[in-house]
Phi, psi and omega in degrees: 000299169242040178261023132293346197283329177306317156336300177310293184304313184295341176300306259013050161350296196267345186306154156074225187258131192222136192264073190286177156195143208236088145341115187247085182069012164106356197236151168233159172241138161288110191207082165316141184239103200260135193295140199066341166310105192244087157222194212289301187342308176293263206359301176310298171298325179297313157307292181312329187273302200291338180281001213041028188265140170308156188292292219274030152237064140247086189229166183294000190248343207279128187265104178346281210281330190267269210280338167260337171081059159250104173319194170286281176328299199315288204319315188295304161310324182305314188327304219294282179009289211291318178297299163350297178288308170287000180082328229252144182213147206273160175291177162259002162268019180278317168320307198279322170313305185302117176232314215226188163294296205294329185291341221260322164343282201305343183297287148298324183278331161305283179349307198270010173257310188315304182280338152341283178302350183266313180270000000 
């Protein structure tokens, strides 16, 4: 499942401005991803393209492991993926913390007001 992404990543695949687009009901949707940019909106898209999942069962409620059917491992690479994308990096008991979407959201935007606040 995400065992392309260091791949991807070393390509530089994900570099610059990346385009997810999702089939929904026959209509696509579009959502630019402008690289590093870290709020909930990428984050979501970036989890639906690395999961191959419609974006809108990517919600702050959708529970990793119940509703996408994500390990543990998976999940944890995805963490590495998102840190990777964003410059930013989680503790690893924070790591351990991530259930929902929403959490692993709220995690990165703590992160990045922290360094915010740093610079």
């Amino acid at each position: 499942m995400l065992s392309e992404l260091s791949d991807r990543m070393t390509s530089g695949e994900l570099g610059g401005r990346y385009m997810t687009t999702i089939s929904t009901d026959g209509s696509w949707l579009s959502h630019e991803i402008r690289s590093g940019v870290c709020n909930g909106d990428n984050i979501r898209a970036l989890i639906a393209d690395q999961l191959g999942v419609d974006i809108k069962r990517v919600s702050d409620q959708t529970h990793f492991a119940r509703d996408l059917g994500v390990g543990w491992l998976n999940r944890l690479e995805l963490v590495i993926f998102v840190e990777d994308w964003t410059g930013l990096e989680l503790h690893d008991d924070d790591v351990e913390r991530i259930d929902v979407v929403g959490d692993l959201i709220r995690l990165f935007e703590s992160a990045k007001e922290q360094l915010d606040r740093l610079n």
